[in-house]
Kinemage of the C-alpha trace (Angstrom):
@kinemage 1
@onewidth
@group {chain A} dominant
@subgroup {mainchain}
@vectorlist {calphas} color= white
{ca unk a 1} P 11.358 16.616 17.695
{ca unk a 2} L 12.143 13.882 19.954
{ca unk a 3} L 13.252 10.539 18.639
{ca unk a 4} L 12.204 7.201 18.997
{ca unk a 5} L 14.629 3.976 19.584
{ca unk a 6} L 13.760 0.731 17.685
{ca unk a 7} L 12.322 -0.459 21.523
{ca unk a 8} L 9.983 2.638 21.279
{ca unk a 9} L 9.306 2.173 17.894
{ca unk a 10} L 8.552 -2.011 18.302
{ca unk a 11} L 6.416 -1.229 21.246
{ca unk a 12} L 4.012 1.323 19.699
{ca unk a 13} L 3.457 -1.037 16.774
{ca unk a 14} L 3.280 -4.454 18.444
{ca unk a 15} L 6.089 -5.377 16.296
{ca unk a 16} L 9.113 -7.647 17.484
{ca unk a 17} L 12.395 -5.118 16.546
{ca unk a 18} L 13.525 -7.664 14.066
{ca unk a 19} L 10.717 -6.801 11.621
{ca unk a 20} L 11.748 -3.293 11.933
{ca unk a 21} L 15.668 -4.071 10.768
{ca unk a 22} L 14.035 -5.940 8.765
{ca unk a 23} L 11.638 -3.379 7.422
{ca unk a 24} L 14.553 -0.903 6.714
{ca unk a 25} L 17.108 -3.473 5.141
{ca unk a 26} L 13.761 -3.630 2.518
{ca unk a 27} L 13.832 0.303 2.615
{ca unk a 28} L 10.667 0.256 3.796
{ca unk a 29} L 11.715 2.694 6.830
{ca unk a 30} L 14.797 4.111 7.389
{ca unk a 31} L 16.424 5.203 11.097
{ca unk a 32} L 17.707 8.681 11.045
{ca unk a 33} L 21.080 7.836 13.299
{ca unk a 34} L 21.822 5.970 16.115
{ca unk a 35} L 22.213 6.081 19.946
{ca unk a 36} L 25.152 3.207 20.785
{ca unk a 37} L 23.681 0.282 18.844
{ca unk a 38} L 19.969 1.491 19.021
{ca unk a 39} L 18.575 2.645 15.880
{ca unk a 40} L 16.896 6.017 16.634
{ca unk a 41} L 13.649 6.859 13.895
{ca unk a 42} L 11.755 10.164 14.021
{ca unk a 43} L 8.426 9.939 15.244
{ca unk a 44} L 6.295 9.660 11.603
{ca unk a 45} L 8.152 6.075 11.172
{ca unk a 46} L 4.777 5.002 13.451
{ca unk a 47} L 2.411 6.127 10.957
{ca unk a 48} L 4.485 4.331 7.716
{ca unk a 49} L 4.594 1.065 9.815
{ca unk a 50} L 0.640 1.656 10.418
{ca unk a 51} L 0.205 2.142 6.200
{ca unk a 52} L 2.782 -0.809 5.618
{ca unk a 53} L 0.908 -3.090 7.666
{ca unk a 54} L -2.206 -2.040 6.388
{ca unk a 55} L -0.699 -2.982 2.968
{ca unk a 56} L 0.326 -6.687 4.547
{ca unk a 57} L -2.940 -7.172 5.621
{ca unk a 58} L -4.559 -6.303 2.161
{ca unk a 59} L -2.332 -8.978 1.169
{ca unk a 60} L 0.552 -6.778 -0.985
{ca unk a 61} L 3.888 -7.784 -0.330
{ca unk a 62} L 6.570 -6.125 0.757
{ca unk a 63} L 7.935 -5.461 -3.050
{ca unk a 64} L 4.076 -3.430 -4.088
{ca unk a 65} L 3.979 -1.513 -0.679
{ca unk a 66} L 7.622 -0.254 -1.435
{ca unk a 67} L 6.220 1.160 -4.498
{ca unk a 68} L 3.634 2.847 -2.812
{ca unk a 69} L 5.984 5.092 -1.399
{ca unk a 70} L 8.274 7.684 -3.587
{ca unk a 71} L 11.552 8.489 -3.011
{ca unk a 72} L 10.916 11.444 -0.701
{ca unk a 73} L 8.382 8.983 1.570
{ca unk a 74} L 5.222 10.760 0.332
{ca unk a 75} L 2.608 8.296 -0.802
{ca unk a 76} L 1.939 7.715 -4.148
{ca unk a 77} L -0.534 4.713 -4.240
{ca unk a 78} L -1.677 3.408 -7.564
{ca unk a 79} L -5.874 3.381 -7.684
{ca unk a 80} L -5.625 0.636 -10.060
{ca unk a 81} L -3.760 -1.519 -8.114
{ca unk a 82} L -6.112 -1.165 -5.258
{ca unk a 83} L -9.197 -1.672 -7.451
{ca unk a 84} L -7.431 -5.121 -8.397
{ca unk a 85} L -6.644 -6.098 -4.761
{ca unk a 86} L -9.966 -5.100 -3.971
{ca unk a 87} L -11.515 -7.604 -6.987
{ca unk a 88} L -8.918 -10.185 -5.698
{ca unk a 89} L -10.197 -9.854 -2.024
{ca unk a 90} L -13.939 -10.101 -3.228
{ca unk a 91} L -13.256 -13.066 -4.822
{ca unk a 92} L -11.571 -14.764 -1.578
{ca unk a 93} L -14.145 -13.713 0.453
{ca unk a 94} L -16.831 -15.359 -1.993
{ca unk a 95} L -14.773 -18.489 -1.748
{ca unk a 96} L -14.563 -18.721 2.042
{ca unk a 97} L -17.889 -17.560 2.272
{ca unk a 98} L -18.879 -21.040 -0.118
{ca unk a 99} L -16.769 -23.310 1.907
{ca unk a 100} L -17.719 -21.730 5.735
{ca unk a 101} L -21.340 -22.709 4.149
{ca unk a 102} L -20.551 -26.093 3.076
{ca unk a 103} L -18.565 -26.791 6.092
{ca unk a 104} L -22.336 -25.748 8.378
{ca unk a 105} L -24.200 -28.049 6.088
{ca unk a 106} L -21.494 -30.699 6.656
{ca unk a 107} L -21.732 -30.567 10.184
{ca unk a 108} L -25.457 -30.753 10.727
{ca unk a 109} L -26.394 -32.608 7.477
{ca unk a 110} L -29.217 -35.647 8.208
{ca unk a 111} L -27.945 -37.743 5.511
{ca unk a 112} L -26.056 -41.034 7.221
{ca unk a 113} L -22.857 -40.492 5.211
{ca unk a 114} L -21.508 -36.789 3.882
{ca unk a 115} L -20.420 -38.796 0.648
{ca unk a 116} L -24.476 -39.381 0.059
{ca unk a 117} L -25.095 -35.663 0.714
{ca unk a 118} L -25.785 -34.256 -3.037
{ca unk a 119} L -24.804 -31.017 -1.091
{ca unk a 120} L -21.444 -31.998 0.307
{ca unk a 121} L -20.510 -33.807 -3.114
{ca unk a 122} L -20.916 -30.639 -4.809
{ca unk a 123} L -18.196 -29.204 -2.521
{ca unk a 124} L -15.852 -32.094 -3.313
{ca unk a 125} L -16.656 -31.194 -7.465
{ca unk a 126} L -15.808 -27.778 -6.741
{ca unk a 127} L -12.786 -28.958 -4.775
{ca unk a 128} L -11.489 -30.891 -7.256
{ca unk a 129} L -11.968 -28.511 -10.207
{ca unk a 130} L -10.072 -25.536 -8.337
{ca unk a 131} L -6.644 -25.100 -8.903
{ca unk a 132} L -3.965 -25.148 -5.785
{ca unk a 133} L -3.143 -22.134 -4.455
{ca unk a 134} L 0.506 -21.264 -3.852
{ca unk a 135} L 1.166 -18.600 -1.206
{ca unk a 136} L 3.095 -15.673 -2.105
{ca unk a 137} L 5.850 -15.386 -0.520
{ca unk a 138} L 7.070 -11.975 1.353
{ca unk a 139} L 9.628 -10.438 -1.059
């Protein structure tokens, strides 16, 4: 088995090398020795990076896709925690979906001013009744 140096590694997964330290001081991945000041990872570290950013993209953080890994780096993904993500997803999408719509009527809507649209003051009610989102942050 031949193995990979962090450059290898950051190159196959269009990552910068600094995500990958970063990735292993999380214990995310883990390098199996080094060669000089290279960090040297066996070959299936490509595939974990594929299922952690999978997991990023899917909006878990670093913290949940850590748990979807036990301790001998088999998965061991929770179904309910996906069906939740997925509900969570479904009901972004529905949002954007609302506002990419409003925004199209706002842009070609005949009436002389958007705040005597009935269509585009609807938006600004819905607006105003959400709450803020906060972003999670990467933990």
């Amino acid at each position: 088995m031949k193995l990979l140096d962090i450059g290898d590694v950051a190159r196959r997964v269009r990552l910068p090398a600094s995500t990958l330290r970063y990735y292993e001081d999380k214990k995310l991945i883990q390098s199996v020795g080094r060669h000089g000041l290279r960090r040297l990872f066996e070959p299936s570290v490509v595939q974990r990076i594929s299922l952690i950013k999978l997991g990023r993209n899917a909006g878990f953080t670093l913290n949940e896709i850590r748990g979807m890994f036990a301790a001998n780096g088999r998965l061991k993904i929770n179904r309910a925690q996906l069906s939740v993500k997925a509900a969570q997803l479904e009901r972004t999408i529905r949002e954007l979906t609302a506002l990419r719509d409003g925004l199209r009527h706002a842009a070609t809507c005949p009436a002389p001013s958007h705040l005597e649209c009935p269509s585009f003051q609807r938006l600004l009610r819905i607006a105003d009744a959400e709450k803020p989102r906060r972003r999670k942050r990467a933990a």
